[in-house]
N, C-alpha and C positions, 0 to 999 in steps of 0.2 A: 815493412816498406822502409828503404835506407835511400838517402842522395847517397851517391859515391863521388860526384863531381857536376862542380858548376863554375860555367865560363863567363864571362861579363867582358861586353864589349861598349865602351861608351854609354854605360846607367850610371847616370850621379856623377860622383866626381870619381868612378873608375876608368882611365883610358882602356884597358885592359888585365883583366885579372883570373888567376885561375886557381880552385881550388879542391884538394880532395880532402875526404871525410870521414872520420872515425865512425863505424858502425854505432857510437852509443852517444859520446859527449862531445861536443865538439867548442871552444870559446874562441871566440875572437874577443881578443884586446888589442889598447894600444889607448892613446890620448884622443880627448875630444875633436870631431871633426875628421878623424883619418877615414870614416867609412866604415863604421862596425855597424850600424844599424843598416846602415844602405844594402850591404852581403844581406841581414837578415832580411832584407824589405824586397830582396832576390828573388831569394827562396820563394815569400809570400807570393811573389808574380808568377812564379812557374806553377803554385794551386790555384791561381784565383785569375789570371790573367790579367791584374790592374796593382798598383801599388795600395798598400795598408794607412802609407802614410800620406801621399798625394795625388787626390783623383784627378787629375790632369797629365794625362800618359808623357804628353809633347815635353811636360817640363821633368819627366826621368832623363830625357837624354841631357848629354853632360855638355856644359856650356861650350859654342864655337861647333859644334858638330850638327848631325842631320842624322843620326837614326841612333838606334841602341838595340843590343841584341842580349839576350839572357838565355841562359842553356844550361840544362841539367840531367845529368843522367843517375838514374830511379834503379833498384831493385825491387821490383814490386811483384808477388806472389810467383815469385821462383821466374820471375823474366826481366830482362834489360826493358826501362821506358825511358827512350829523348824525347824532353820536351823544350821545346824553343820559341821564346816568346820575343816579336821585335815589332818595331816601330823605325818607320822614318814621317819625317815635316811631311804633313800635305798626303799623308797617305793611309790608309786601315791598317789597324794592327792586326799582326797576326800570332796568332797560336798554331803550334803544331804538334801533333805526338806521331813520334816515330816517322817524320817527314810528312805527313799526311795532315792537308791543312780543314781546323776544325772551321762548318759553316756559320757555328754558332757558341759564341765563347760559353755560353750558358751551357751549352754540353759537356765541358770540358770540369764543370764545377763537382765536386767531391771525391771525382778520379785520383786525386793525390789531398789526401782530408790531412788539415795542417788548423792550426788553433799559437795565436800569437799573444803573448804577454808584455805590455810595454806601457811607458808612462804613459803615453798619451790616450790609454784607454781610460783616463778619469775623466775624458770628453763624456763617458756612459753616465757618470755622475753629475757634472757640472752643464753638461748642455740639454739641450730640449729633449722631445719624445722621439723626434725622429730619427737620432742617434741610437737609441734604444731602440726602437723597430729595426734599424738595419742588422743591428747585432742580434736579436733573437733572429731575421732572419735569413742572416747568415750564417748560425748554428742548423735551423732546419733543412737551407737547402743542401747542405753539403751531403744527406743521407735522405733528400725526398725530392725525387727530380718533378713526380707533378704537383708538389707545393709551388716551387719555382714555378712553375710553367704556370701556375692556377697566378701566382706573385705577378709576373713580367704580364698575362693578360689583364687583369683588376688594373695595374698602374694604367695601363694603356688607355683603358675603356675610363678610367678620371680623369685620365688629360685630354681624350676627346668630350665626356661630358661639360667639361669644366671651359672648354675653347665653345662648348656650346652655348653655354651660358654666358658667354661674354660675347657671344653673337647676338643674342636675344637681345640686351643691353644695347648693343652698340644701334643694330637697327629699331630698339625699341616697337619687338614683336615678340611672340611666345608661341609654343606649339607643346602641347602637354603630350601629343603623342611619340612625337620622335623624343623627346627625355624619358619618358616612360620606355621606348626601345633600351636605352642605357641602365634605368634601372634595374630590367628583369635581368640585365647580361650581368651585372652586378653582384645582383641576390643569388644567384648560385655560389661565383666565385669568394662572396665575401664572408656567406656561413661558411663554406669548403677553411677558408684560412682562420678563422676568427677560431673556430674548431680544432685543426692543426696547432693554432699558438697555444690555445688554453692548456691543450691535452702535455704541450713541452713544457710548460711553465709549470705547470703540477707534480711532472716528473722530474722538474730539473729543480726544485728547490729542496727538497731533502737532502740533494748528491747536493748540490752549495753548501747547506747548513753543515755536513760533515765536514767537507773542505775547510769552510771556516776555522771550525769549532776544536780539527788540527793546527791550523795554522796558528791559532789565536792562545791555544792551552787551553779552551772554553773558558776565555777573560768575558767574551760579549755575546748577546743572541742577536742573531740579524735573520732576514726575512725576504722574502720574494714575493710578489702580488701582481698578477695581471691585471691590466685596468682595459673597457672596452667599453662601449658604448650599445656592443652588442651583446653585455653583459642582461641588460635588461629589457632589451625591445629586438623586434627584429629587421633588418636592415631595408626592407621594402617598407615597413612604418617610418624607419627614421629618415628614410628619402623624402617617403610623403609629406612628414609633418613639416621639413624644415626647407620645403621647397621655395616659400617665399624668401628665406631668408638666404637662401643659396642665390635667389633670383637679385639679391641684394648685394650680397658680395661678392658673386659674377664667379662663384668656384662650390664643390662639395665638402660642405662643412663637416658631414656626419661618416661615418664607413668606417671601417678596419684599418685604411689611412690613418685614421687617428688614435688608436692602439697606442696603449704605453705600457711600460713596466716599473714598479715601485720599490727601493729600495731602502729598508730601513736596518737602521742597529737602537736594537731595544723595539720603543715603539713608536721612535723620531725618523726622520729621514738623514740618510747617512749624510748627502749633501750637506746641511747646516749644522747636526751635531757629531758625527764623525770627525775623528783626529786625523793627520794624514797618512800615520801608519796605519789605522784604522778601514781608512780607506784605501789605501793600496793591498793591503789584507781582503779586503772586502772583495776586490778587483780580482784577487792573482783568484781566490777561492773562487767565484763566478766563473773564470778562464779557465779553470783546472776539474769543476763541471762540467764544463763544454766538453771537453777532452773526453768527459767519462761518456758524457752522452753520446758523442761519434761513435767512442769505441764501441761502444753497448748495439750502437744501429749499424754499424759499418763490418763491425766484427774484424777491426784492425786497429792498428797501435797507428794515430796520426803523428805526424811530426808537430814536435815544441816548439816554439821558437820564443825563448826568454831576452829580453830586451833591457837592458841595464837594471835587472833586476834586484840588486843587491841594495839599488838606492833607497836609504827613505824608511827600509826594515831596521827594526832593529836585530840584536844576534840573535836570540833568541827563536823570531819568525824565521829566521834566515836558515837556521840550524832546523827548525819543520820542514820548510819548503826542500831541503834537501834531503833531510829522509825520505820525504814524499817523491821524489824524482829519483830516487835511490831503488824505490820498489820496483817488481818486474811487472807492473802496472805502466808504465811506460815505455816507448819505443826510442827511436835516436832524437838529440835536445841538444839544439844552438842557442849558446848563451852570448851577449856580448857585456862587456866591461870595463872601464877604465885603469884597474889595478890587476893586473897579472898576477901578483903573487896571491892579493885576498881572493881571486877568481879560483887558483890552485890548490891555494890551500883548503877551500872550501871542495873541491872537487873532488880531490884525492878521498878525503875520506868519505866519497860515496863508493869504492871501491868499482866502480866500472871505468873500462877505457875510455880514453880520453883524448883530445888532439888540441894543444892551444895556438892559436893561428894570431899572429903576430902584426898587425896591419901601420 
């Protein structure tokens, strides 16, 4: 799968921009703020139909304007694919492949499988658990349309459990049989997921710990560990038991909702005792997992997209991370950068083609 070209009309601070693309390597550089991330945060909208970096669609388009339009044309398994993803004030965004507009952006998700590298995925480390849920499960759903589909039902069925519980509260009445309807619809969907996640965590820490263990020289050992609530009980017990206390806090405390994933080097968590190259080692090897995982279910080489990557490594990881991108384990990889020449020079000697785009 190759972008050959992608247009931008009023995303961020592009008025209009157009660009094509070298089948293998592609960098944009240029100085902070000209819009190197933003091209790559492009891309990420033409797979995913939302930005990477801001969930708030209205605020991609570029100030003083009223809509924005993104477009890209794919070579994908020996055929041309447009996709055009836009947005105006006051209106539904839409996605399209091949002019054909999609009824449900969630359909649209793993058709073009893409895995992004950037600093601001130390939010996985430094923030809560539910940053870490979004990202195991948005490695799963890219290659399991009815995890998604089992995902997007569970949410739904605990935002009307949970608006029920604060009905009960607000009229100070209860009815155990209409919540007991919510919990059996629950207890399917939640073993179904809880299941799903353990069985990707199991498989997806080995491929990290290699990652790592390249990237690193094997300096460190680090670790992956699913944490679940439905580790020990099962999800119609932990409704049961915790019902008063749900009836307490007017929401559901217990579920696959509450899922986390644990991250250590050695047998600390990286958060408090990891370095920062440490942790952004930690990060790129986790990201370069994901990649193996798609490919391994998708049975295709997803797109890279490296995000000022260079920062924060020292040479050494930097000179890994590049042989690793060097292999024919990998598909086409946009990189962005501040320095042209260290972008180049690092480039070049991965010997594949290359295109430096200049912004």
């Amino acid at each position: 799968m190759i972008l050959k070209q992608l247009s931008l009309l009023n995303f961020k601070n592009f008025d209009s921009a157009d660009f094509q693309f070298d089948k293998k390597i592609n960098c944009f550089v240029g100085m902070n703020g000209v819009g190197k991330t933003n091209a790559l945060d492009a891309i990420y909208y033409l797979a995913f139909g939302k930005s990477y970096f801001n969930p708030l669609s209205s605020q991609n388009i570029k100030h003083g304007e009223d809509f924005f339009v993104v477009e890209g044309l794919f070579d994908k398994d020996q055929k041309e694919e447009k996709i055009v993803c836009s947005l105006k004030k006051g209106s539904k965004k839409i996605l399209k492949r091949n002019a054909k507009i999609y009824e449900k952006l969630s359909d649209h998700i793993g058709f073009l499988p893409l895995v992004i590298i950037s600093p601001s995925d130390r939010d996985l480390i430094v923030e809560g658990s539910e940053t870490r849920r979004k990202f195991i499960d948005g490695v799963i759903a890219q290659s399991d349309k009815l995890y998604l589909d089992n995902l997007i039902s569970y949410n739904k069925i605990i935002a009307q459990r949970n608006a029920l519980l604060k009905y009960f509260a607000l009229n100070q009445t209860f009815n155990s049989d209409t919540l007991e309807v919510y919990n059996h619809q629950l207890s399917a969907l939640a073993t179904e997921i809880y299941k799903v996640r353990n069985d990707f965590v199991e498989k997806l820490a080995p491929i990290f710990q290699e990652q790592y263990r390249k990237i690193s020289n094997e300096k460190e050992e680090v670790s992956l560990s699913y944490r679940s609530q439905l580790h020990d009980s099962s999800i119609e017990d932990l409704l049961k038991s915790n019902i008063q206390r749900d009836r307490i806090l007017q929401y559901t405390s217990v579920g696959t909702h509450k899922d986390d994933i644990k991250f250590k080097i050695g047998n600390y968590p990286i958060k408090k005792f990891g370095s920062q190259g440490q942790q952004k080692s930690f990060l790129i090897a986790l990201k370069l997992a994901q990649y193996a995982f798609i490919k391994e279910r998708l049975k295709t080489n997803p797109i890279l997209l490296l995000d000022d990557i260079f920062d924060k490594l020292d040479d050494q990881r930097v000179a890994e991370l590049i042989k690793l991108v060097n292999m024919d384990t990998y598909g086409q990889i946009f990189i962005s950068d501040t320095h042209r020449d260290r972008t180049e020079e690092v480039i070049k000697a991965t010997d594949q083609s290359y295109a430096i785009i200049e912004l």
